[in-house]
Biopython code that builds the backbone (N, CA, C, O; Angstrom):
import numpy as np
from Bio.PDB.StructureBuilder import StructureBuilder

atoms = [
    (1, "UNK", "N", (35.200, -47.203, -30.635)),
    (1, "UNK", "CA", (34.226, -47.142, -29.567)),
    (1, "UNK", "C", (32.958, -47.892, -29.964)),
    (1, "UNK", "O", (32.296, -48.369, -29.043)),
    (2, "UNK", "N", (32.517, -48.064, -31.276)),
    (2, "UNK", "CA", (31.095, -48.367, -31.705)),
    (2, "UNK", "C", (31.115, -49.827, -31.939)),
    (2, "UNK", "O", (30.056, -50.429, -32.118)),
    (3, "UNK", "N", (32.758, -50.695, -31.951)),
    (3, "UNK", "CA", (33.085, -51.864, -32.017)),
    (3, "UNK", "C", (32.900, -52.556, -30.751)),
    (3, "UNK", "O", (32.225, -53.572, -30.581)),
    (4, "UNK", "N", (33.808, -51.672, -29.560)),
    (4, "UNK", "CA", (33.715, -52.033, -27.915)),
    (4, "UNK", "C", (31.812, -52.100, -27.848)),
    (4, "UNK", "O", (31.339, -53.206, -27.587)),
    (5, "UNK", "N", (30.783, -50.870, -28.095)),
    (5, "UNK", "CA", (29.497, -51.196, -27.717)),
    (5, "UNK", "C", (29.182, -52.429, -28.196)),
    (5, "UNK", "O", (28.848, -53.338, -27.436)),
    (6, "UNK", "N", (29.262, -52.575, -29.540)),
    (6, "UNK", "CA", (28.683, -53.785, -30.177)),
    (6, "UNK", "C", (29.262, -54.884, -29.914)),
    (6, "UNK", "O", (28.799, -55.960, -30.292)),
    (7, "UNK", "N", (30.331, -54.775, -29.246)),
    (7, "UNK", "CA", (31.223, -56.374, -28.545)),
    (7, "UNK", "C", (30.641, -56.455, -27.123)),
    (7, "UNK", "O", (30.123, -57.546, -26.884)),
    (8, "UNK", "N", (30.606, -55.624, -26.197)),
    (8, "UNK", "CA", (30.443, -55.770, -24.859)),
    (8, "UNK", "C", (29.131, -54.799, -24.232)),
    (8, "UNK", "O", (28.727, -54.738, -23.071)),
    (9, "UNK", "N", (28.720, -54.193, -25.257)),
    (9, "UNK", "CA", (27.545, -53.094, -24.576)),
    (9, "UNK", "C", (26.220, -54.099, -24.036)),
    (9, "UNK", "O", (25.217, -53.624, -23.502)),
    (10, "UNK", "N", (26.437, -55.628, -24.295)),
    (10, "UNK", "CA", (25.720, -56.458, -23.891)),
    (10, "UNK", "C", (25.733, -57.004, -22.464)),
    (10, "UNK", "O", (24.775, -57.433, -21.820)),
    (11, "UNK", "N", (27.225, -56.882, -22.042)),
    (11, "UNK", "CA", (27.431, -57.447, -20.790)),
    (11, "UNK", "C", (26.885, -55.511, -20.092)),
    (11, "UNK", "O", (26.278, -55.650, -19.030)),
    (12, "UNK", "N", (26.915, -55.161, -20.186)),
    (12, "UNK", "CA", (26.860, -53.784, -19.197)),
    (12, "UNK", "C", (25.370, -53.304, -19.517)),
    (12, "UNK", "O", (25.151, -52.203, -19.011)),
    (13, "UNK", "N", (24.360, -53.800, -20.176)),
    (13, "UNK", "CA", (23.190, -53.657, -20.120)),
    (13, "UNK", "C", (22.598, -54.586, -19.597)),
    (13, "UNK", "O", (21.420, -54.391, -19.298)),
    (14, "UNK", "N", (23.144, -55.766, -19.341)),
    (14, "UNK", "CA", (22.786, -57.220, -18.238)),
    (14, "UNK", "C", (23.372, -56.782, -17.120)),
    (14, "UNK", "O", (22.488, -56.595, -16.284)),
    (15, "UNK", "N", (24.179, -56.587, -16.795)),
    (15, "UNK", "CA", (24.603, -56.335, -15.897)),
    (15, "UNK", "C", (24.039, -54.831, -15.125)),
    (15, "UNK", "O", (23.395, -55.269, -14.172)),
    (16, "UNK", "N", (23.996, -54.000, -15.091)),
    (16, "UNK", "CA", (22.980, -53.132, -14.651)),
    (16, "UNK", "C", (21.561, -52.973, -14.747)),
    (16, "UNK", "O", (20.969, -52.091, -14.125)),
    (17, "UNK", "N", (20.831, -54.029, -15.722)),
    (17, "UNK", "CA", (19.568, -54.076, -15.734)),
    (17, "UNK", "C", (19.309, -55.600, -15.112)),
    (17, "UNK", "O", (18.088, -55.745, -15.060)),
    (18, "UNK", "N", (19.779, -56.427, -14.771)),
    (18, "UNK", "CA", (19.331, -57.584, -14.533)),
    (18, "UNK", "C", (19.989, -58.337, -12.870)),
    (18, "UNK", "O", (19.393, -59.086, -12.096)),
    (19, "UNK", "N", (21.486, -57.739, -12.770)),
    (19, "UNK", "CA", (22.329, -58.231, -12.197)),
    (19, "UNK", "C", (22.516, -57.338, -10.985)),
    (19, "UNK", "O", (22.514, -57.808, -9.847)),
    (20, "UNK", "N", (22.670, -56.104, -11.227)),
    (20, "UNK", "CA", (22.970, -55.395, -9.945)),
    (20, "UNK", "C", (22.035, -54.992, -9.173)),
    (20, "UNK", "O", (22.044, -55.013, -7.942)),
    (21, "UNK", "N", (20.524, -54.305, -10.447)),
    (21, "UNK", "CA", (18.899, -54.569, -9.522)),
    (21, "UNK", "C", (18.327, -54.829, -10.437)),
    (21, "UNK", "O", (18.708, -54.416, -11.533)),
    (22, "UNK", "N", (16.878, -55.835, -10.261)),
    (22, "UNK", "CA", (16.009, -55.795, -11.289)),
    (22, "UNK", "C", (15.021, -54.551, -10.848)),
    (22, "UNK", "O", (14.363, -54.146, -9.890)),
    (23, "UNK", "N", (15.477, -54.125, -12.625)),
    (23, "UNK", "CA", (14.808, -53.109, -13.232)),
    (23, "UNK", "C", (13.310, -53.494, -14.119)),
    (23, "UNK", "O", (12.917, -54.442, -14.798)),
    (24, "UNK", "N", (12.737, -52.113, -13.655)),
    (24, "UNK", "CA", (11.123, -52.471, -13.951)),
    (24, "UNK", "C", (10.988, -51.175, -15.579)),
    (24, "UNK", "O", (11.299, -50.027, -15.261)),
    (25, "UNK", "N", (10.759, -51.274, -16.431)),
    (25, "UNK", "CA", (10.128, -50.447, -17.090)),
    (25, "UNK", "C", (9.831, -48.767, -16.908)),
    (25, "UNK", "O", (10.090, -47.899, -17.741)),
    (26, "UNK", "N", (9.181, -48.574, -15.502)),
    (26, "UNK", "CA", (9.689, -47.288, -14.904)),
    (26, "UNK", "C", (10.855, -46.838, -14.104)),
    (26, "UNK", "O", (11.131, -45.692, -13.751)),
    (27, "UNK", "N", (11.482, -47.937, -13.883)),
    (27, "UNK", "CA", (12.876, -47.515, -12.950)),
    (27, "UNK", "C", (13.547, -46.852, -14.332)),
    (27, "UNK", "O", (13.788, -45.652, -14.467)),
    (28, "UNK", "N", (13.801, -47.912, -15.350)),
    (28, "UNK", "CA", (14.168, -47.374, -16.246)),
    (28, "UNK", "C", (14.105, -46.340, -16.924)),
    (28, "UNK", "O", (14.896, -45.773, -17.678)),
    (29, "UNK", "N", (13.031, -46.131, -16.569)),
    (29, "UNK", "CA", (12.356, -44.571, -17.168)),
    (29, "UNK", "C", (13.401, -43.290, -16.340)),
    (29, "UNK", "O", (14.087, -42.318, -16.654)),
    (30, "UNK", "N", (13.041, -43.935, -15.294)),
    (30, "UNK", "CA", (13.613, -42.565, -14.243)),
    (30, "UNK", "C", (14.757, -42.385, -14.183)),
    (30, "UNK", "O", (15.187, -41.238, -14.067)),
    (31, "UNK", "N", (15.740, -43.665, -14.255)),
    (31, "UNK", "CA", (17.325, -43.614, -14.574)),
    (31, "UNK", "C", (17.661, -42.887, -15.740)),
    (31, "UNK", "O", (18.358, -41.877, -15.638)),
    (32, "UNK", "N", (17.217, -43.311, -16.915)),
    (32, "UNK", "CA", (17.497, -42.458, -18.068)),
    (32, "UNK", "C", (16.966, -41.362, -17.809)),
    (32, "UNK", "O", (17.980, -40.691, -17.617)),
    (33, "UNK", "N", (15.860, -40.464, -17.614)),
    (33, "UNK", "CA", (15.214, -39.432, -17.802)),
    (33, "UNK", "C", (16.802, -38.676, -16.149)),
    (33, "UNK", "O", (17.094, -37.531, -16.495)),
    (34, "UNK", "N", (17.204, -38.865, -15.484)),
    (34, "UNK", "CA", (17.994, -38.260, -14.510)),
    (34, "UNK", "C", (19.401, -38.055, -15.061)),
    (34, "UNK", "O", (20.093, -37.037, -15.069)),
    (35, "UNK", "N", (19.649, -39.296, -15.525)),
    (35, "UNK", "CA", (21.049, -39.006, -16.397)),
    (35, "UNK", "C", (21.196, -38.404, -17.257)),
    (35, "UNK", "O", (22.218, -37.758, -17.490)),
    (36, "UNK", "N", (19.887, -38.482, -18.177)),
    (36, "UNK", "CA", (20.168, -37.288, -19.602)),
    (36, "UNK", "C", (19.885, -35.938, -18.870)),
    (36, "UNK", "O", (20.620, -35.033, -19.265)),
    (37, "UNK", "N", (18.785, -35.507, -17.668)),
    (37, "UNK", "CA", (19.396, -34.337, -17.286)),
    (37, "UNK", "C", (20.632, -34.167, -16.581)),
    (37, "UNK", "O", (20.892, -32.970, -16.458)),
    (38, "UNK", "N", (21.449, -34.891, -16.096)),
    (38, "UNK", "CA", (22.425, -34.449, -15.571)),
    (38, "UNK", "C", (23.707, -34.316, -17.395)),
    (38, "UNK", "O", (24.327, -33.296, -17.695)),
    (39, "UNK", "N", (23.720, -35.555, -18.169)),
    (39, "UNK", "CA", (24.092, -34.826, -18.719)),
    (39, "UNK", "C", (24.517, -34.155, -19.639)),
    (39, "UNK", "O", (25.604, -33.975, -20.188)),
    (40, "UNK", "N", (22.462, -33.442, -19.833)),
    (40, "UNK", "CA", (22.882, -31.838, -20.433)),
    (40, "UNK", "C", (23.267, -30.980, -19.772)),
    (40, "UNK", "O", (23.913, -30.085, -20.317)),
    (41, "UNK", "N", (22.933, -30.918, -17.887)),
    (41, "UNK", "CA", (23.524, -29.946, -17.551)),
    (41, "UNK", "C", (25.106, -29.745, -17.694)),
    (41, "UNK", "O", (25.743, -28.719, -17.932)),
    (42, "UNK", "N", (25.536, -31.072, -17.469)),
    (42, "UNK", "CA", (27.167, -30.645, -17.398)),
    (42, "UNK", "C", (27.638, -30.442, -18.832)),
    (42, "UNK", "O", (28.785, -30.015, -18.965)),
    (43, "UNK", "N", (26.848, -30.710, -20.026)),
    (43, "UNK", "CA", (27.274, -30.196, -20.824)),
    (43, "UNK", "C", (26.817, -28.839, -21.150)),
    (43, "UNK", "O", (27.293, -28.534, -22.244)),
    (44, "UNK", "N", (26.000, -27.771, -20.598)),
    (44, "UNK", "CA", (25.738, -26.894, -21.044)),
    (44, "UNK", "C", (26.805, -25.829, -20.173)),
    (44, "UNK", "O", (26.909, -24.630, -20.430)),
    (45, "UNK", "N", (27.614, -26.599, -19.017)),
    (45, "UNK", "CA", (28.688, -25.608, -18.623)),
    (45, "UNK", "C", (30.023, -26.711, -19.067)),
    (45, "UNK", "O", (31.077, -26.349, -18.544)),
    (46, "UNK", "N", (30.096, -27.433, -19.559)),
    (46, "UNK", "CA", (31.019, -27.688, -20.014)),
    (46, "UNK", "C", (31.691, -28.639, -19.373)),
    (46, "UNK", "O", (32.767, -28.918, -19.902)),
    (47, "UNK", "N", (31.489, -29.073, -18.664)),
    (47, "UNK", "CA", (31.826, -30.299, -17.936)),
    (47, "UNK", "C", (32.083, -31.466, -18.302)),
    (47, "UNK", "O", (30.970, -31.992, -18.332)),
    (48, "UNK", "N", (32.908, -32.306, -18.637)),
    (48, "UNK", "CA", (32.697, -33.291, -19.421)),
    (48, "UNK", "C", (32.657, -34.617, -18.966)),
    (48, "UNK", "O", (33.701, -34.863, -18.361)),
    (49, "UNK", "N", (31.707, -35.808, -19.011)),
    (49, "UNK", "CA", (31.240, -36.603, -18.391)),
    (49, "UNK", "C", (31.331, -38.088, -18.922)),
    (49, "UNK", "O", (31.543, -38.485, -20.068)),
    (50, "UNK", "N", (31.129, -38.733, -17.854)),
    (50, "UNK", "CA", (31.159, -40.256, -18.843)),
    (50, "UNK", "C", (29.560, -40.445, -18.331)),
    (50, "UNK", "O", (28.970, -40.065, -17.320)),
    (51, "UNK", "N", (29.116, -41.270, -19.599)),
    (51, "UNK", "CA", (27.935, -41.513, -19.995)),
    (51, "UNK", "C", (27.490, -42.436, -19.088)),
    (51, "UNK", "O", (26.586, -42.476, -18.253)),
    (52, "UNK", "N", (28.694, -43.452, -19.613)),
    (52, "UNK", "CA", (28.170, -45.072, -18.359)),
    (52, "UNK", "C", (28.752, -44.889, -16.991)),
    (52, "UNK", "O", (28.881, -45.748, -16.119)),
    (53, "UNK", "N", (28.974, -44.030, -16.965)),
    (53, "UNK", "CA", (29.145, -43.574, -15.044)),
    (53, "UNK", "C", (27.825, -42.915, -14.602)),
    (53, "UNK", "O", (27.291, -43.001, -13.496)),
    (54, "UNK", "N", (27.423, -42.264, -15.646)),
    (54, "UNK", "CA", (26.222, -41.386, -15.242)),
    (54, "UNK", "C", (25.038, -42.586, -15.290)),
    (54, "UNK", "O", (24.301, -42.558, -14.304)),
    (55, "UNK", "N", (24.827, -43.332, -15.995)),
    (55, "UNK", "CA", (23.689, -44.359, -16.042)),
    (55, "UNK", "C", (23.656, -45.543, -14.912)),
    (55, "UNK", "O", (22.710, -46.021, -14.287)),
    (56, "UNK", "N", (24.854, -45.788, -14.895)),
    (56, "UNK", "CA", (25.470, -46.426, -13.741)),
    (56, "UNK", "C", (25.176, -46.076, -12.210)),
    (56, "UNK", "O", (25.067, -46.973, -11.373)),
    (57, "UNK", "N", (25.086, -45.073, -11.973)),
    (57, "UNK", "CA", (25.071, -43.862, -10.807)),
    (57, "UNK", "C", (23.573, -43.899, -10.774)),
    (57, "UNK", "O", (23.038, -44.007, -9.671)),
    (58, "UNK", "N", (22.824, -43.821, -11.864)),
    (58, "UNK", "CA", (21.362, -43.277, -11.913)),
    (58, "UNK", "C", (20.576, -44.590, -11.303)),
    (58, "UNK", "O", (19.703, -44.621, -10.435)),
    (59, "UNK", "N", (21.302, -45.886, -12.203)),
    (59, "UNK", "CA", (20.192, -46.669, -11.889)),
    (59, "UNK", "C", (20.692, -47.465, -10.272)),
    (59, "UNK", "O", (19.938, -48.102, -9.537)),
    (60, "UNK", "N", (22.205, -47.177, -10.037)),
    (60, "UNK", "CA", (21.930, -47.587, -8.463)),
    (60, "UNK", "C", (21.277, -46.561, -7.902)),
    (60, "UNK", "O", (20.614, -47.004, -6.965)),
    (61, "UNK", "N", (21.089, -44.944, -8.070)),
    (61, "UNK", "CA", (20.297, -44.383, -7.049)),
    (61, "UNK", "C", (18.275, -45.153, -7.670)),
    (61, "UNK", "O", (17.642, -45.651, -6.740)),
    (62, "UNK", "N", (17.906, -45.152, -8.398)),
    (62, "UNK", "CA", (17.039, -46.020, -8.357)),
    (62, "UNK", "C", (16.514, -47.311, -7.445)),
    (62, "UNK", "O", (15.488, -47.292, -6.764)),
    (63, "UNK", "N", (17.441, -48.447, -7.573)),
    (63, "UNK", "CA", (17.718, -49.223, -7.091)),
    (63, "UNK", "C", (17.537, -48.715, -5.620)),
    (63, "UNK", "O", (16.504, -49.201, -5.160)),
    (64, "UNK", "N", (18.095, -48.014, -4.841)),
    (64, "UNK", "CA", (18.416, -47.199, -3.294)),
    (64, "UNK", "C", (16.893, -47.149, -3.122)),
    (64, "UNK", "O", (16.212, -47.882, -2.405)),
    (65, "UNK", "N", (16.322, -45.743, -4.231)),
    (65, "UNK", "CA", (15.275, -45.496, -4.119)),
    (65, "UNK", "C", (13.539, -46.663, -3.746)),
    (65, "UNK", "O", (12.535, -46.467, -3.060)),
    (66, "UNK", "N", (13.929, -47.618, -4.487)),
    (66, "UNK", "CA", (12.911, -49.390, -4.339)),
    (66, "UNK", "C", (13.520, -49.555, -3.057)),
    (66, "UNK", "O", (12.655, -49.466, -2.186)),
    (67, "UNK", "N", (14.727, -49.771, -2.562)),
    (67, "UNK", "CA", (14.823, -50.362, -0.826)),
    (67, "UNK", "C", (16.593, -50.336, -0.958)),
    (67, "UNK", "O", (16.884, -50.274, -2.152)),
    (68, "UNK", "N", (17.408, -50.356, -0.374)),
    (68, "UNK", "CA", (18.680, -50.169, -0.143)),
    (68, "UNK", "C", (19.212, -51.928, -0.441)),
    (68, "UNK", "O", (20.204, -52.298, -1.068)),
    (69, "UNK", "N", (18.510, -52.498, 0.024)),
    (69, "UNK", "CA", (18.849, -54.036, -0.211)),
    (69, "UNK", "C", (18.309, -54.832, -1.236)),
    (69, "UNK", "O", (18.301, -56.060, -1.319)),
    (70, "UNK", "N", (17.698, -53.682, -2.283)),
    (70, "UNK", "CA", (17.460, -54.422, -3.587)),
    (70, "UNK", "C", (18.973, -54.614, -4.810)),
    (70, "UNK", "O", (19.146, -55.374, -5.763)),
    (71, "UNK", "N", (19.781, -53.600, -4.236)),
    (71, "UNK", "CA", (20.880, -53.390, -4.965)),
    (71, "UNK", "C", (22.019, -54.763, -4.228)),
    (71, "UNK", "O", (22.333, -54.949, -3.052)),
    (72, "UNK", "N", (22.291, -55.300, -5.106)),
    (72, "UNK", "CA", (23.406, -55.986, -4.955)),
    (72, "UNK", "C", (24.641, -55.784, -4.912)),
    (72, "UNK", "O", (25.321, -56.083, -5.894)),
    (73, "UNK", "N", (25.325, -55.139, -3.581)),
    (73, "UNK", "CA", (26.224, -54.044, -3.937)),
    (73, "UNK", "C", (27.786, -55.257, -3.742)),
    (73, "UNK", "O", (28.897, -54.821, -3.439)),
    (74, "UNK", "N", (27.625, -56.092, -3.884)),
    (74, "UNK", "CA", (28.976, -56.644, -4.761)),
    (74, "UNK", "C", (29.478, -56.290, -5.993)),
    (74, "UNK", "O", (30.653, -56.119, -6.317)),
    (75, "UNK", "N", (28.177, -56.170, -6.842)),
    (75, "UNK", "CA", (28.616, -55.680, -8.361)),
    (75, "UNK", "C", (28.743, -54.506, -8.604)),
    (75, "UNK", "O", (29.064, -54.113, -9.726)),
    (76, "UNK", "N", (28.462, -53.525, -7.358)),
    (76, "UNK", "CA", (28.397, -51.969, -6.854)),
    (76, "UNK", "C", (29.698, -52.111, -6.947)),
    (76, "UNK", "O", (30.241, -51.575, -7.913)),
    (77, "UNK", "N", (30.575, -52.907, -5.919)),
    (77, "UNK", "CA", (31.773, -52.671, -5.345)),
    (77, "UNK", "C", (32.606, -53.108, -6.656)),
    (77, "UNK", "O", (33.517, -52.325, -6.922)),
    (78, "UNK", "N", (32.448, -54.369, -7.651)),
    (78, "UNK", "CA", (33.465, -54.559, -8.833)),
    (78, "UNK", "C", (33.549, -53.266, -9.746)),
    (78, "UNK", "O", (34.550, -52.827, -10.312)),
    (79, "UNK", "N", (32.437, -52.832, -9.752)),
    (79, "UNK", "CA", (32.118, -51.830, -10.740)),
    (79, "UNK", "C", (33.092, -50.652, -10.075)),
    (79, "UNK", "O", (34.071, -50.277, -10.720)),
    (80, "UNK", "N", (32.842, -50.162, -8.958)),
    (80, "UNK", "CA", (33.831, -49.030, -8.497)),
    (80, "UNK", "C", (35.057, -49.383, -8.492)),
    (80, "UNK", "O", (35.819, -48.556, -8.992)),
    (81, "UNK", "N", (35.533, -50.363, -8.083)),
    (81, "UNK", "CA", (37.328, -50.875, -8.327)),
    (81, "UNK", "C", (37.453, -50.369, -9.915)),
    (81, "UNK", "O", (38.191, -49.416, -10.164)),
    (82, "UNK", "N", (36.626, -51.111, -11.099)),
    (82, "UNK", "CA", (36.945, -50.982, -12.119)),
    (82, "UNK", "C", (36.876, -49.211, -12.636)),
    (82, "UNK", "O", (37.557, -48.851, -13.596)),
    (83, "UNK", "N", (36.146, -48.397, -12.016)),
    (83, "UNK", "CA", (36.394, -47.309, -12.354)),
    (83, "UNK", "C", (37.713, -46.940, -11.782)),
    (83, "UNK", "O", (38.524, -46.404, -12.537)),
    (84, "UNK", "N", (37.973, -47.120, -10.758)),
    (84, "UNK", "CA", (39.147, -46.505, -10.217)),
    (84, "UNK", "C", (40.884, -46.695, -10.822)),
    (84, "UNK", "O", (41.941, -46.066, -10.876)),
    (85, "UNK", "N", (40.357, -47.861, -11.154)),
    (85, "UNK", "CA", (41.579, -49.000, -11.967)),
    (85, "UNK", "C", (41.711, -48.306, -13.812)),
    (85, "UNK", "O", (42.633, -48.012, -14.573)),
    (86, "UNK", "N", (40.719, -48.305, -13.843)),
    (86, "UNK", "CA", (40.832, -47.859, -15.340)),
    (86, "UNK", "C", (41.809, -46.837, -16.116)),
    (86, "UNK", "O", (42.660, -47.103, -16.965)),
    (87, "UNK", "N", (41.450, -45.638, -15.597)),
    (87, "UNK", "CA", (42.403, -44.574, -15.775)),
    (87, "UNK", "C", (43.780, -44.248, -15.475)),
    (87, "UNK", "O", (44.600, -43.463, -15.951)),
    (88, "UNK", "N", (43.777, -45.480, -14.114)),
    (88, "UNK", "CA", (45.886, -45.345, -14.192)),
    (88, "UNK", "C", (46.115, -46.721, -14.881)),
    (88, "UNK", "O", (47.299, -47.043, -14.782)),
    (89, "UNK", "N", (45.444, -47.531, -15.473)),
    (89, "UNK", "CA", (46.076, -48.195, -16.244)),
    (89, "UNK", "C", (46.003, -47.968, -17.493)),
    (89, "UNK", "O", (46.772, -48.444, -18.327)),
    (90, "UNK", "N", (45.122, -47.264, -17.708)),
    (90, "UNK", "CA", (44.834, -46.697, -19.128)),
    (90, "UNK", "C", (46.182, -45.752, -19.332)),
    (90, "UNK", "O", (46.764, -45.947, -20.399)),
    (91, "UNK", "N", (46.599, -45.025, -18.690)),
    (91, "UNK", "CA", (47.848, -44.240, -18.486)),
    (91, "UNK", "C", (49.081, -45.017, -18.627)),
    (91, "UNK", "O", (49.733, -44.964, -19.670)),
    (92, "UNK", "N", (49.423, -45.720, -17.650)),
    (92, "UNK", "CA", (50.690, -46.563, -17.796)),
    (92, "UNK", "C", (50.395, -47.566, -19.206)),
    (92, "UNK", "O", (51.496, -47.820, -19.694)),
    (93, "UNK", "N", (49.422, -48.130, -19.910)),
    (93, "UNK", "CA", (49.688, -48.466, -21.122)),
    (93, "UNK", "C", (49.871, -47.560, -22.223)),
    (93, "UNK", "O", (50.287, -47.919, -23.324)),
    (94, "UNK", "N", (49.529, -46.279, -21.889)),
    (94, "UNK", "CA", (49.745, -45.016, -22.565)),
    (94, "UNK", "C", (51.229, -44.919, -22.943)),
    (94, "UNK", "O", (51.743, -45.121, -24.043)),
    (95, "UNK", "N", (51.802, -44.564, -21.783)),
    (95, "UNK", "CA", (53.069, -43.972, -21.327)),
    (95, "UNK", "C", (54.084, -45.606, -22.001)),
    (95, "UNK", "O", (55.243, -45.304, -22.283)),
    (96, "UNK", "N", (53.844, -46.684, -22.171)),
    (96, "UNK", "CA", (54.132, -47.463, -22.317)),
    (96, "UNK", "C", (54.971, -47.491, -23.757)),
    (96, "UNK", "O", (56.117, -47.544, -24.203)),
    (97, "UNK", "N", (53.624, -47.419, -24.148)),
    (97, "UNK", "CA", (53.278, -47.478, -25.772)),
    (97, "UNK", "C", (54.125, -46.405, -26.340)),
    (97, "UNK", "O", (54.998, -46.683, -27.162)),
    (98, "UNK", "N", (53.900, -45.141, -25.928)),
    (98, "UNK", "CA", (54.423, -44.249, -26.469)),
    (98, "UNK", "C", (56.464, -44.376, -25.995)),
    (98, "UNK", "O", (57.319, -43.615, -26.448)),
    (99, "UNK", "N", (56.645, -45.201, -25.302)),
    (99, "UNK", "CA", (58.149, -45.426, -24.980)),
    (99, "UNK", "C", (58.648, -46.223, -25.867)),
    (99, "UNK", "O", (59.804, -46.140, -26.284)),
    (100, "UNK", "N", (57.462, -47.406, -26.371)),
    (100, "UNK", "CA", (58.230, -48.203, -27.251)),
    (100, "UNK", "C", (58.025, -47.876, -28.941)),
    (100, "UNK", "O", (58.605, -48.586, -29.762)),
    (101, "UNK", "N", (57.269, -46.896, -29.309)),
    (101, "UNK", "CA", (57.225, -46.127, -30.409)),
    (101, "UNK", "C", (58.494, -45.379, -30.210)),
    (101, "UNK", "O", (59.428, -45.725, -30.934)),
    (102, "UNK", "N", (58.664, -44.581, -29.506)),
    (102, "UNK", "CA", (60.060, -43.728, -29.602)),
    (102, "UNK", "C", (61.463, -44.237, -29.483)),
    (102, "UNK", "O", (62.535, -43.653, -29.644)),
    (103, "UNK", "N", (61.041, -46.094, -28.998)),
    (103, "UNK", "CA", (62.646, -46.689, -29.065)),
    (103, "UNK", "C", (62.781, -46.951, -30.587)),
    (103, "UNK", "O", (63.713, -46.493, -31.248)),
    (104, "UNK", "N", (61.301, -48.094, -31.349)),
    (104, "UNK", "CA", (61.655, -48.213, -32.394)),
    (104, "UNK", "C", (61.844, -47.421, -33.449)),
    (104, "UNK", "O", (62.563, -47.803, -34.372)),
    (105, "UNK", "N", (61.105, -45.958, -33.475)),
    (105, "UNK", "CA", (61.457, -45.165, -34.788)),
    (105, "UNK", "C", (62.391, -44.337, -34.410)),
    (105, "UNK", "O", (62.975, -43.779, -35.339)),
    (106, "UNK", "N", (62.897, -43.936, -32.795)),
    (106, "UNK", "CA", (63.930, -42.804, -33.006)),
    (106, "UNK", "C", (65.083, -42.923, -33.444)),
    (106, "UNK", "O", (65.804, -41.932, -33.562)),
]
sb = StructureBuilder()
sb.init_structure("model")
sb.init_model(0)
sb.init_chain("A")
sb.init_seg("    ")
for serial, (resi, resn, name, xyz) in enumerate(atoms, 1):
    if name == "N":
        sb.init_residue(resn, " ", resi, " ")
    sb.init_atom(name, np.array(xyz, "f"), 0.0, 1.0, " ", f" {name:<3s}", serial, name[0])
structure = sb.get_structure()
């Protein structure tokens, strides 16, 4: 995980700070300061969360918050495909992997 940040945590901090709205110093403020409360709350019941969904989420409601048409919601819309996409393909390479481990060692 600390390889993926340090390879690509560059494109996803351009890309939500530069690309989807420009961010000011206090937007920033307010995105982070909303996401880390949201989440400690979901971690204090246990909820378990993704980080860059939550920052993601924060700084388009930001973005909303400056004017609805400051957000560039093309990169709104790649960004939601790619969440949606992620997890069943993350699965079927799962399910994959683990088929061709059990052809070659069983």
């Amino acid at each position: 995980m600390a390889a993926g940040t340090a390879a690509g945590g560059w494109r996803i901090i351009k890309t939500l700070g530069h690309k989807m709205v420009k961010l000011h110093p206090i937007n920033g403020f307010a995105a982070e300061t909303s996401s880390a409360a949201v989440i400690i709350a979901a971690s204090t019941v246990g909820i378990p969360v993704s980080t860059t969904h939550n920052i993601s989420a924060a700084i388009m409601g930001v973005g909303v918050a400056k004017h609805p048409n400051a957000i560039k919601w093309t990169i709104v819309e790649r960004m939601v495909w790619a969440w949606l996409l992620t997890i069943p393909i993350a699965g079927a390479i799962a399910y994959l992997l683990v088929h061709l481990v059990d052809a070659v060692f069983a």
